[in-house]
N, C-alpha and C positions, 0 to 999 in steps of 0.2 A: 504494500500500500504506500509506503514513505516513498519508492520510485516516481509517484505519479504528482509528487508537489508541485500547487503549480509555479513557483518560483523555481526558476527554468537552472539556476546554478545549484539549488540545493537540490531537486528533481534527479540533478546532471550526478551529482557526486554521491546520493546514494544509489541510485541503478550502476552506478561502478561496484562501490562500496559490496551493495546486498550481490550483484549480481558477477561479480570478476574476483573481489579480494578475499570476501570474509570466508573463511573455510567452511561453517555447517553450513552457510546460503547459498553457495555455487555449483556446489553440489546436487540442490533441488533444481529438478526439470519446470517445474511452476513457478520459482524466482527467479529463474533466469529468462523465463518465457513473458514476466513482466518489465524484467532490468531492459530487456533486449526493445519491447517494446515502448518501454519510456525513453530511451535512448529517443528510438525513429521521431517519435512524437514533437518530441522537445528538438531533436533537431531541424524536422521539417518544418515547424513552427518558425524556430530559429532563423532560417532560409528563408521562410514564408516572408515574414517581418523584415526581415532588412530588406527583401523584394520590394515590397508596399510601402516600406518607409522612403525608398526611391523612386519608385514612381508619386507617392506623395508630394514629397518635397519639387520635385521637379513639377508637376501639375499647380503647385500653390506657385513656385513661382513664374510658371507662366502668368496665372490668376489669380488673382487674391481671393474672388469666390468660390475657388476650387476646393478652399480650409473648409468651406462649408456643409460640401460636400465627404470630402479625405477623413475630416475630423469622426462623424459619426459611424463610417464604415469602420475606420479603426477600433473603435470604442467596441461596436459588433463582434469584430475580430476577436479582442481582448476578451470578451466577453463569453465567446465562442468556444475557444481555447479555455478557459475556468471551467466552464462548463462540463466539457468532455471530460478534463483531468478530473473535476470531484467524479462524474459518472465511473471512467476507470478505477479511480480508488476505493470506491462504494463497492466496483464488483470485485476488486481484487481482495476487499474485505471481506467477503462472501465466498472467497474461495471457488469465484468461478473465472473461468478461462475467456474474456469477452476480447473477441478479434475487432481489431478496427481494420476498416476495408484497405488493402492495399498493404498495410504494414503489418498487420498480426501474422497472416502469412508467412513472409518472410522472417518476423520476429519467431515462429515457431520451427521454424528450418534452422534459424541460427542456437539458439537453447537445445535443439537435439543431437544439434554436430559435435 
């Protein structure tokens, strides 16, 4: 569950932590299939943001109207990303296996190698 914080550095260093360092945790197939998946998340995110945050900036300064716009998608975004991460952490409290599309996948081929 602590993988999926949504404060993207603490997120980052326990899905290391629970999922590469600590010896009883890396050992489990189900911490690592969440360490692996908080990685994606938070990295895509990661990616996602500084993407937006440049086409942001670049659209505001074409237009100054364009903050008007840029500002509430962000906040959406932000908002978006909170979301999913408590949902992730709710199911991984619950001890179920909840794939996000596109990365749990993968996140489950890496935890089995």
């Amino acid at each position: 569950m602590l993988t999926y914080i949504p404060v993207c550095l603490a997120g980052l260093v326990c899905a290391i932590l629970f999922g590469f360092i600590l010896d009883p945790y890396k050992k489990d197939r189900f911490i690592r299939f969440h360490a692996w998946q908080s990685l994606a998340v938070h990295g895509a995110f990661i990616v996602f943001w500084i993407g937006w945050s440049i086409v942001s900036a670049g659209l505001t300064a074409i237009m100054r109207a364009f903050a008007f716009i840029t500002l509430p998608v962000s906040m959406l975004v932000g908002l978006g990303a909170l979301v999913l991460m408590v949902i992730l952490m709710v199911k991984a409290y619950g001890m179920q296996t909840y794939k996000v599309p596109f990365i749990g996948e993968w996140a489950e081929k890496q935890a089995n190698s």
